[in-house]
C-alpha positions as CSV (number, residue, x, y, z in Angstrom):
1,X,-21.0,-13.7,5.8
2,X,-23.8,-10.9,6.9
3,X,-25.7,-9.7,4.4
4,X,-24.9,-5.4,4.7
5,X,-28.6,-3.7,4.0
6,X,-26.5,-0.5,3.5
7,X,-25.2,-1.5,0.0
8,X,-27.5,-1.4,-3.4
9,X,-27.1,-3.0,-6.3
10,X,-26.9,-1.1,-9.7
11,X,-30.6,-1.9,-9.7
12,X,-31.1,-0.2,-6.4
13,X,-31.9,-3.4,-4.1
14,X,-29.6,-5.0,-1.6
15,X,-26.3,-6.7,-2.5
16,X,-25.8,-9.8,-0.3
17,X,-21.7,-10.2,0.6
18,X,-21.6,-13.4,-1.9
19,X,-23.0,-11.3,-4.7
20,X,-20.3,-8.8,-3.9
21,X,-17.5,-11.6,-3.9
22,X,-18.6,-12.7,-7.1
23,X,-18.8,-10.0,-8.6
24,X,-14.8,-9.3,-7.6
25,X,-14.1,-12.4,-9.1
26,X,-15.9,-11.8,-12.4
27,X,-13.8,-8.6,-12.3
28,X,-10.6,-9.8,-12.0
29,X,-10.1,-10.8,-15.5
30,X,-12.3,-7.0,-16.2
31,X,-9.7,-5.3,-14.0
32,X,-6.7,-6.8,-16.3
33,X,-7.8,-5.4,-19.2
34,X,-8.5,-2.3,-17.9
35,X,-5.1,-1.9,-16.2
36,X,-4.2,-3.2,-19.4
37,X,-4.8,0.0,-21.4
38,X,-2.6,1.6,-19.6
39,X,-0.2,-0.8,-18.1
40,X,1.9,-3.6,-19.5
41,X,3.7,-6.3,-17.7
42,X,3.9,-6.0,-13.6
43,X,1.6,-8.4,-12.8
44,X,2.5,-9.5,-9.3
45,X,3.6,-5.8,-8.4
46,X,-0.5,-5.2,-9.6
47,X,-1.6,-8.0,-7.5
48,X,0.1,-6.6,-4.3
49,X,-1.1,-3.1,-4.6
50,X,-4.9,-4.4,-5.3
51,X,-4.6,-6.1,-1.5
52,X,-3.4,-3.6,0.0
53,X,-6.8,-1.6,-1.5
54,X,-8.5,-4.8,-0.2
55,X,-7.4,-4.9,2.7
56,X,-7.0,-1.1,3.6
57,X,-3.3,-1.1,4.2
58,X,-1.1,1.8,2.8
59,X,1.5,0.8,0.3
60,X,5.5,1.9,-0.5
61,X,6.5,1.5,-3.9
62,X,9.9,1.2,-4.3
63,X,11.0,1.4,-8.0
64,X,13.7,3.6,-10.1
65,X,12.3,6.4,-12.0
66,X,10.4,5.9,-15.5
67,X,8.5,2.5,-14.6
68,X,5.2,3.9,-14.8
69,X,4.7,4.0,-10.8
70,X,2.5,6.9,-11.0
71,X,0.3,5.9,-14.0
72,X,0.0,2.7,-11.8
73,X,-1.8,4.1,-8.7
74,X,-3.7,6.6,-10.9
75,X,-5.3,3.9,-13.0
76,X,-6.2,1.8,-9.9
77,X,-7.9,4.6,-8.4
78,X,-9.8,4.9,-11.5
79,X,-10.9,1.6,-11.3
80,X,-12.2,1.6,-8.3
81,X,-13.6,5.5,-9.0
82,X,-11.6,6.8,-6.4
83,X,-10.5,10.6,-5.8
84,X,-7.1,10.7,-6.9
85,X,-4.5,13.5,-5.8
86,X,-0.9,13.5,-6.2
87,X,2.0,15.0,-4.0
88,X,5.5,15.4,-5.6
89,X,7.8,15.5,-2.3
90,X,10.3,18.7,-2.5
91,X,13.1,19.6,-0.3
92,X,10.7,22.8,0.2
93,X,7.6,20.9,1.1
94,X,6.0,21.9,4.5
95,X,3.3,20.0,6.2
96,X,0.7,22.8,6.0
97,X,1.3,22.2,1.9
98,X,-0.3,18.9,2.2
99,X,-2.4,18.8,5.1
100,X,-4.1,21.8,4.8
101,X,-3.9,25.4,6.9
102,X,-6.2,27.7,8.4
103,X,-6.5,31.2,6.5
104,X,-8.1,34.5,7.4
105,X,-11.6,35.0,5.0
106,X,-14.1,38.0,5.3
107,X,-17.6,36.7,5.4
108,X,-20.8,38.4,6.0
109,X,-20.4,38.4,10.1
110,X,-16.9,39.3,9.9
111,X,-13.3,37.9,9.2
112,X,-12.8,34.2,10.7
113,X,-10.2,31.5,10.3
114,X,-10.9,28.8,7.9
115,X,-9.8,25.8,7.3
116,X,-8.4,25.3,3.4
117,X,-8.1,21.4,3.4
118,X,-4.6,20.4,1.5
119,X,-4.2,17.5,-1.5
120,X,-4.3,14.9,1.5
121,X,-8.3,15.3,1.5
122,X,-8.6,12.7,-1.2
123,X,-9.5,8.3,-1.6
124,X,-5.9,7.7,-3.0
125,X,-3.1,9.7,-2.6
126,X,-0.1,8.9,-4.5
127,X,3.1,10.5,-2.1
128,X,5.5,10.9,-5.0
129,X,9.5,10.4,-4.1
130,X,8.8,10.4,-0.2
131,X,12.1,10.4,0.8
132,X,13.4,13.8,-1.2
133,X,11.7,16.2,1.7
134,X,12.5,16.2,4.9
135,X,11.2,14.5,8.1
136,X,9.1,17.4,9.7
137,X,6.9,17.0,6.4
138,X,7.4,13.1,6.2
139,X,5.4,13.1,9.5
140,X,3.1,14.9,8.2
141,X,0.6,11.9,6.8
142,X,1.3,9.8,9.9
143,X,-1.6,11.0,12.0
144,X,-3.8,11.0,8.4
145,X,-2.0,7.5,7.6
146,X,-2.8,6.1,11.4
147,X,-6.1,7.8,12.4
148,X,-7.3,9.1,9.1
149,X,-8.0,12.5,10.2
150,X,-6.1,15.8,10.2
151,X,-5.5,17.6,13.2
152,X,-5.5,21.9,12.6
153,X,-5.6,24.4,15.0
154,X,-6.8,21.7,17.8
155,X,-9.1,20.6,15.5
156,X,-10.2,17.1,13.8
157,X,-10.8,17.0,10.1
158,X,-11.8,13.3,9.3
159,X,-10.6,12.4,5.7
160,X,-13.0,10.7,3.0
161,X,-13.1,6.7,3.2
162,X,-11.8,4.8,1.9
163,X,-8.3,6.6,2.7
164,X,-4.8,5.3,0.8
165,X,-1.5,6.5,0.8
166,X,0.8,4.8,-1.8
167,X,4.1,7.0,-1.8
168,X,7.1,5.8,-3.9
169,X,10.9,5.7,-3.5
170,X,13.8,6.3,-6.1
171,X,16.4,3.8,-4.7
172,X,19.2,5.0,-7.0
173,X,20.0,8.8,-6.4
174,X,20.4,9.1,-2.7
175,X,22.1,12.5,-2.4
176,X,20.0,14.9,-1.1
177,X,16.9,12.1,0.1
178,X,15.9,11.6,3.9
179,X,15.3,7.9,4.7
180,X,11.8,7.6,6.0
181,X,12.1,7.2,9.8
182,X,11.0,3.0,11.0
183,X,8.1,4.4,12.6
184,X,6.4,5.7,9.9
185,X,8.1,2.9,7.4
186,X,6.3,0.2,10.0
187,X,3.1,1.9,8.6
188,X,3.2,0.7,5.3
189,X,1.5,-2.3,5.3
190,X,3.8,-3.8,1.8
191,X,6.8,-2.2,0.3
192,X,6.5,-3.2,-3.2
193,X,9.3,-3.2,-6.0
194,X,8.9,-2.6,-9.0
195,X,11.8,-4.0,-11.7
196,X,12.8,-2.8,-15.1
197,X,10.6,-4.7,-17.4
198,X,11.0,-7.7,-19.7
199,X,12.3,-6.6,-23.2
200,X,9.1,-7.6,-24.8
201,X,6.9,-5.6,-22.6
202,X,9.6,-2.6,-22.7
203,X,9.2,-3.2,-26.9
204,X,5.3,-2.9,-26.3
205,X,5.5,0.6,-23.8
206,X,7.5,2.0,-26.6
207,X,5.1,1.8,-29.2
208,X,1.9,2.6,-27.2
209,X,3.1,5.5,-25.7
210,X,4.5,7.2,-29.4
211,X,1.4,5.8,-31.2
212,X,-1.8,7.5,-29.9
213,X,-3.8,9.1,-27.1
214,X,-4.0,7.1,-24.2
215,X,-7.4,5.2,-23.9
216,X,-9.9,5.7,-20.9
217,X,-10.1,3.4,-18.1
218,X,-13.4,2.4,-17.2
219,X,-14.6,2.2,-13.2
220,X,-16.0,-1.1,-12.6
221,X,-16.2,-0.7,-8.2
222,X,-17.0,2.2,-6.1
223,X,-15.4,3.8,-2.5
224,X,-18.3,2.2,-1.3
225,X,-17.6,-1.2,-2.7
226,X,-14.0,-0.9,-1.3
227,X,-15.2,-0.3,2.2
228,X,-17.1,-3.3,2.0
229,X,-14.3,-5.4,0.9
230,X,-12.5,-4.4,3.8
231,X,-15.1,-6.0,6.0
232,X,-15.4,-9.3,4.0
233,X,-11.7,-9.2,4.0
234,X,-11.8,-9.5,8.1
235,X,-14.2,-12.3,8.2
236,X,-11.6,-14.5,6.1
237,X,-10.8,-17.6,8.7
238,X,-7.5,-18.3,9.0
239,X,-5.8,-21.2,11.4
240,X,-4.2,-20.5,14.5
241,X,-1.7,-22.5,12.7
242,X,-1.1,-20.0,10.2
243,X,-1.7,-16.9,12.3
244,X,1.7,-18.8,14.3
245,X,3.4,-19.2,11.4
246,X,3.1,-15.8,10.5
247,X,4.2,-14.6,14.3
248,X,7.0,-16.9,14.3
249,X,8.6,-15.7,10.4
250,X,7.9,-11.7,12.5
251,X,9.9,-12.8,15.7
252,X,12.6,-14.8,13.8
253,X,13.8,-11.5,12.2
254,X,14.5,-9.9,16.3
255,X,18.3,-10.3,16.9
256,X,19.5,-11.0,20.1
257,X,17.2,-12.5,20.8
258,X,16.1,-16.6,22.2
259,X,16.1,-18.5,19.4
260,X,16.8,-16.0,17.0
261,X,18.9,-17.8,14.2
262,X,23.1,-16.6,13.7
263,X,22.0,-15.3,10.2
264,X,19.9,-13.0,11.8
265,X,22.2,-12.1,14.8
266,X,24.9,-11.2,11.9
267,X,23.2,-9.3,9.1
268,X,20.4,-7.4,10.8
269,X,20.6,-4.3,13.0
270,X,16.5,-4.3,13.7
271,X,13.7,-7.0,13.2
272,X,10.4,-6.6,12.6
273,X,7.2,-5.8,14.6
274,X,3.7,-6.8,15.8
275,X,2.4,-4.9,12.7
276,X,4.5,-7.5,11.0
277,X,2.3,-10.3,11.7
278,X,-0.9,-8.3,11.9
279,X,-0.3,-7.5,7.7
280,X,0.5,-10.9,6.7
281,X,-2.8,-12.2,7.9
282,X,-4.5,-9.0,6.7
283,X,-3.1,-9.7,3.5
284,X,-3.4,-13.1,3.2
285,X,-7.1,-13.1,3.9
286,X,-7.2,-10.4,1.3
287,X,-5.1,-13.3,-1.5
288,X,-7.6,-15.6,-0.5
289,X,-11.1,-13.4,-1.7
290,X,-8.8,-12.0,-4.4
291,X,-8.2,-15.7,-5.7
292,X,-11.9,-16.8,-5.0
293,X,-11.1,-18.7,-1.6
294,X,-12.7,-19.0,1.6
295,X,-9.6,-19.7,3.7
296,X,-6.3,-18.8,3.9
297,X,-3.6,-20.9,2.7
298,X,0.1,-21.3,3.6
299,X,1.1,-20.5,0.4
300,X,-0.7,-16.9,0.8
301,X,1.6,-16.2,3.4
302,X,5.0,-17.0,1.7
303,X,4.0,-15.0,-1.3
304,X,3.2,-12.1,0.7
305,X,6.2,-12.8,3.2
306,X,8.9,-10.5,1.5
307,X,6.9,-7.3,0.5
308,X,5.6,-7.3,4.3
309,X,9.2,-7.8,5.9
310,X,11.0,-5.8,3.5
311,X,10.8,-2.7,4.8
312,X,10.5,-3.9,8.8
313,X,13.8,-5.4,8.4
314,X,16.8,-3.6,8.5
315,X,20.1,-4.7,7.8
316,X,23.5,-3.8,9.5
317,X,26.8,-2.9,7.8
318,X,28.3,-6.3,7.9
319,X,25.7,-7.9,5.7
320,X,26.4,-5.0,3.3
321,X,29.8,-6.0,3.4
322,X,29.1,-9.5,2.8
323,X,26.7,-8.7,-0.2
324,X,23.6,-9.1,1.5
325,X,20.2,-8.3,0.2
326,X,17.1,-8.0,2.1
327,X,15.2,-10.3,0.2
328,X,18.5,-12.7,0.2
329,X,17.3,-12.7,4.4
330,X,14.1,-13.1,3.9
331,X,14.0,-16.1,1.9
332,X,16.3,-17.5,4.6
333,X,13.8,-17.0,7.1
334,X,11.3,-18.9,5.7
335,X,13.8,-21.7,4.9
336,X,14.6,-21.7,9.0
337,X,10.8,-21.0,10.1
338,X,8.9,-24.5,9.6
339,X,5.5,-24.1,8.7
């Protein structure tokens, strides 16, 4: 790995790209205990979240209300000393409300449009309960999501890098939501669920949160750190064995199609993408720096297999008939895919 001149050290000199890997793995443990303060429990949900930030892929959090989603993202961002804005979804929300819109000012030369940049402007924004406004404003952070820029009055506004949307989902109460459309779902690089939490932990939230002040988290990275993650996180080598593997799990989910298994052909309506198997190597590469490796393992891949398909993979009626979960389909697919 290339040596970036670009980067200082705290001291103000180059930091080579093995420096920066070690000092992520020296942080690891750091980043638990400052998570820590604030969070208890969730480890794997933690662990998926921090590669999507590696590995500069957006993130759907799919969790029922009171699980701490939003303290979550906030205390990652602080972490990594990220601009943090949040975006509670509405029935009422227009896209101007989070992109931004162009207003009449008076200046000294006379009254102009300008451009008022909306919450979206920021490293990490947290899209709260996506699914409670309605598509036209869904669509909104597709174009920031895809190109990160924002498009007003014919012109580009580039966003701040690093750029992450994390938007979360109530599953429960689904009167009155609007299901996010495939393409922008297909976006998302995981969809991450969160579960209610061990009784222990539970015991533990309880008597933090009626005992005292919250205590501060510490940043330990930067934005720029994070940037240069993401270009570590590309040089990970992976086997064209693997990078098949991956393909194959993505086109196993297609029904109707050669090969596809009858599992598939009876329980789902649409399989997943390309983007499929582009995020499980993306990922994957990320596991491997996160856990200190130089190569991607097979292992990486199954552990990252159901958050990537789980929202690319949509089941039909009969499998809700028949019981069926997603992740019931999943598993199944890597059981039929050898690696």
């Amino acid at each position: 790995m290339n040596q970036d001149p670009t980067s200082p050290t705290q001291h103000g000199s180059p930091e080579t790209d093995s420096a920066l890997v070690e000092r992520l793995l020296t942080g690891r443990s750091l980043i638990e205990t400052e998570l820590g303060k604030a969070i208890v429990g969730q480890r794997e949900v933690i662990e998926q979240i921090m590669l999507s930030l590696l590995a500069g892929g957006h993130c759907l959090i799919t969790g029922a209300p009171g699980l701490a989603k939003t303290l979550l993202v906030k205390s990652i961002s602080q972490i990594f000393d990220l601009h943090f804005q949040r975006i509670q979804f509405t029935p009422d929300l227009m896209p101007a409300d989070i992109t931004g819109t162009e207003i009449l000012q008076d200046s000294g030369a006379g009254r102009r449009m300008t451009f008022v940049p909306g919450p979206i402007f920021a490293n990490m924004v947290l899209a709260d309960e996506i699914n409670r406004t309605p598509p036209k404003t869904q669509a909104a952070l597709l174009e920031a999501m895809q190109e990160h820029q924002v498009t007003a009055m014919g012109i580009r506004h580039p966003l701040a890098e690093p750029f992450f949307v994390l938007a979360t989902q109530n599953p429960i109460e689904m009167e009155g939501t609007y299901p996010l459309p495939e393409a922008q779902l297909d976006r998302f690089m995981f969809n991450v669920v969160m579960k209610y939490l061990p009784e222990a932990d539970e015991v533990e939230v309880v008597r933090r949160t009626t005992s005292g002040r919250p205590v501060k988290i510490e940043p330990l990275f930067t934005g720029a750190d994070v940037q240069r993650f993401h270009q570590l996180v590309q040089q990970v080598p992976v086997t064209t064995e693997l990078i098949t593997y991956a393909v194959r799990l993505a086109v196993a989910s297609r029904p109707r199609q050669p090969g596809t298994p009858d599992f598939v052909n009876n329980w789902v309506s649409w399989g997943a993408g390309t983007r499929a198997g582009q995020s499980l190597i993306l990922a994957a590469k990320a596991r491997a720096l996160f856990h200190g490796r130089v190569h991607v393992k097979l292992e990486d891949i199954q552990f990252l297999a159901a958050p990537v398909l789980r929202h690319r993979v949509l089941l039909n009626y009969r499998a809700e008939a028949d019981g069926i979960r997603i992740d019931d389909v999943i598993q199944k697919l890597m059981d039929h895919v050898k690696a």
